[in-house]
N, C-alpha and C positions, 0 to 999 in steps of 0.2 A: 702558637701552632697554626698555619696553615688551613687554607678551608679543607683541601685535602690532602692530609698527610698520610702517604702509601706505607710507614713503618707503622703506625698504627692500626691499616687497616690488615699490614701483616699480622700483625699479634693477633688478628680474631681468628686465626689457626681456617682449619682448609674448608670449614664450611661456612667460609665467608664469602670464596669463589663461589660456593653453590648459589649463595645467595644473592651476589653479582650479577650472576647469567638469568635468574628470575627477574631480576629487576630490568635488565634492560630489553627483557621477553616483554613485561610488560610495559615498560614506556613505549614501546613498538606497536605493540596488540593497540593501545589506547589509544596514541597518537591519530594509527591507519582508519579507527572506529570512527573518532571525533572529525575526521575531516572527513567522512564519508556521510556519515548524519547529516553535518552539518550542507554537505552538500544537498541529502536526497530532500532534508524539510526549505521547503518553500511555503510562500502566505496562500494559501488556499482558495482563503474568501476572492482577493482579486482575480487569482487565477481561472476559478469558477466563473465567477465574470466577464473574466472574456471572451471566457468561450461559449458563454449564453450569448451575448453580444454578438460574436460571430456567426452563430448557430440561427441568429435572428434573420440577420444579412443572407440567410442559406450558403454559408459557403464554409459548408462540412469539412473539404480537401482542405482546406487554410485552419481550420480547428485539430485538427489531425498532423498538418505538420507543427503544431504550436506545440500539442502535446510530444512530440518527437523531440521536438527542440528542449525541451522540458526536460530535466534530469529528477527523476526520485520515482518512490512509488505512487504519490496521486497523478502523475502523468500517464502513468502509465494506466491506474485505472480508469480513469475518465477517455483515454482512447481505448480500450477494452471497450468500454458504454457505446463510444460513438460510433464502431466499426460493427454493433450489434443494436444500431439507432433503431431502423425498421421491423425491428424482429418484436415478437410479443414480448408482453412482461417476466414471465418464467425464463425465457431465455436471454434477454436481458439483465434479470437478475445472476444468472448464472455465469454469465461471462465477466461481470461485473468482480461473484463472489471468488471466480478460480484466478483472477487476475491478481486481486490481493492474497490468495494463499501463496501466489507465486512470491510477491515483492515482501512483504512479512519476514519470509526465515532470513532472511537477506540481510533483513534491519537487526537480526537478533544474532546473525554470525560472531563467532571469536568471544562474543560476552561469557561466554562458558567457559576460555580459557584464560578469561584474565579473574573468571570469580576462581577456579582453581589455584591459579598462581594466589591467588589469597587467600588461602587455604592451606595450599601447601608450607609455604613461606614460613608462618609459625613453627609447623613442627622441624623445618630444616632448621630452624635458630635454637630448638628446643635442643636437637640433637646435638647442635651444637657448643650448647652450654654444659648439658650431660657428657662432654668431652673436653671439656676443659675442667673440668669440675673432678674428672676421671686424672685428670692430666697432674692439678692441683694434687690430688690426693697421694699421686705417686711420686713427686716430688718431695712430699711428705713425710713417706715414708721410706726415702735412699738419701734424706739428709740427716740422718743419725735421732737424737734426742733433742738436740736445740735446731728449729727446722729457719731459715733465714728469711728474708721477705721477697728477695730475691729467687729464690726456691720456689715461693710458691704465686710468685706475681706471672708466672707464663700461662698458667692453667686461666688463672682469675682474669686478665685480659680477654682471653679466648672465651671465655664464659658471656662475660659481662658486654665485649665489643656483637658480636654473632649474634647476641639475644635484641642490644639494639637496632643492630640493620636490620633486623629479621624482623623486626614489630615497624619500624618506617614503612615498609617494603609491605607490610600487611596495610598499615593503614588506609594506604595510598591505593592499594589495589581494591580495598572496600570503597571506598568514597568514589574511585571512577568506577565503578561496576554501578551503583546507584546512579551517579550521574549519567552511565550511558542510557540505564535499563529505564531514566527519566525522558531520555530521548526518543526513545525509540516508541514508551509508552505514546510521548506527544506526536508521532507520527500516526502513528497508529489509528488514533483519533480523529485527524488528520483525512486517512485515507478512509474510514467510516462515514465521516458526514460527505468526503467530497462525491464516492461513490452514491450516497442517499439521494445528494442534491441534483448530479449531476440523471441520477436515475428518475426522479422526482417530474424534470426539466421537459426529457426527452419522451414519459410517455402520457406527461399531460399539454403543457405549453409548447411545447414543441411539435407534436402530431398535430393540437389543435387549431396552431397555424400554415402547418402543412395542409389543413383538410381548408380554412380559410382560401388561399390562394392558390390550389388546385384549380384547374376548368372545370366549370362543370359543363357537365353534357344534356344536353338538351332531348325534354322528352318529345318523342316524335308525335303529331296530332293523330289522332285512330283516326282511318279514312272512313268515309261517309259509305253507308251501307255495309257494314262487314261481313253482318249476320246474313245469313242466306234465309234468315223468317222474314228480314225487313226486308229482301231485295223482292220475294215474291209475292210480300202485301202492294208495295208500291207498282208491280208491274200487273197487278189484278185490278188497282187502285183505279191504273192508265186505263186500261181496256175497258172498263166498265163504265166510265165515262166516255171514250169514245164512241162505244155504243148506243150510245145513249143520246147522245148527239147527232149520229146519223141519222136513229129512228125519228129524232122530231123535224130533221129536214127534207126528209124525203116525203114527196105528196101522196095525199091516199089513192091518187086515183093508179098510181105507178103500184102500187101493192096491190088494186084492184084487177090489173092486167094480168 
């Protein structure tokens, strides 16, 4: 036999097609998930990295197109972060936390209809076999008293092939539902610490070398005499020494006149 021989996959009667068009639903659904994961998860740790690194160097606009260039969701959060670098903590944290509600359902699309198709799949093969089994038995009963094997080998095929592809076709839809719902988990994780870190970054080390190599401004010296109590001690100060000095210069006899 053939690896696929189409006379036998006749025999499993018409809900084999059913279960045909399931299966290549979900090789479809899997395939487009696995290669979209696989794209959006990236190494984290390096990429955090370098955009401390950059972020050291002050040059935000080149961190920003990194994460652009960047394909998945920690790109995307960590420039969320950086386009709300200056803003307080709350709002920070907030553009941070609406950035991952966005990129999340994203990562979690279609898994709900390849966990279906595995779900469904059994009972179409169930149904399947309850109709050959129906098929079988009337067979059974329009071959008089001695029933042949012939007779009843069309039901039994249709039973027996439908219930197999129908359990392949489950299994396979269980095993990638986990392995996606493993992906997506490690994404996930992913985009939690890189959001932490990268929030971590910008309102401690990063402000705190902003505030470093800012100018600072210079305080202006308070001018001399400001108070108007010290400018009219010092001008009574004047006067009362000048006086004082003219009366011991002047002769008595000139007072005397």
């Amino acid at each position: 036999m053939s690896a696929f021989d189409f006379s036998l996959f006749a025999k499993g009667g018409p809900m084999m097609w059913v279960v045909l068009v399931l299966a290549i639903f979900w090789l479809i659904l899997f395939i487009e998930r696995t290669l979209y994961l696989h794209r959006g998860q990236i190494r984290s740790k390096p990429f955090i990295e370098g955009i401390e690194n950059t972020l050291e160097k002050r040059r935000i606009v080149e961190a920003l197109t990194l994460c652009e260039e960047t394909p998945g969701p920690v790109a995307a959060v960590v420039k969320a972060a950086l386009l709300h670098a200056h803003e307080d903590g709350e709002k920070l944290r907030f553009a941070v936390q609406e950035a991952a509600i966005v990129e999340v359902p994203s990562l979690e699309r279609r898994l709900g209809s390849i966990a279906a198709i595995g779900q469904v799949t059994p009972l179409v093969g169930l149904l399947g076999t309850i109709l050959g089994l129906i098929t079988t038995f009337h067979a059974f009963m329009h071959s008089g008293q001695y029933a042949t094997a012939n007779a009843l080998a069309t039901g039994l095929w249709q039973a027996l092939l439908v219930t197999a592809f129908s359990l392949i076709v489950t299994v396979c839809a269980h095993l990638s539902t986990q392995f996606l719902n493993g992906r997506v988990r490690a994404i996930v994780r992913d985009v939690e610490w890189a959001g932490n870190e990268i929030m971590r970054y910008l309102l401690n080390e990063y402000r705190n070398e902003v505030g470093e190599t800012a100018p600072k401004t210079a305080t202006p010296a308070p001018a001399v005499g400001v108070t108007p109590v010290a400018n009219s001690t010092v001008v009574n100060a004047m006067a009362n020494s000048a006086v004082s000095s003219v009366q011991a210069v002047t002769p008595k006899s000139v007072v005397a006149r």
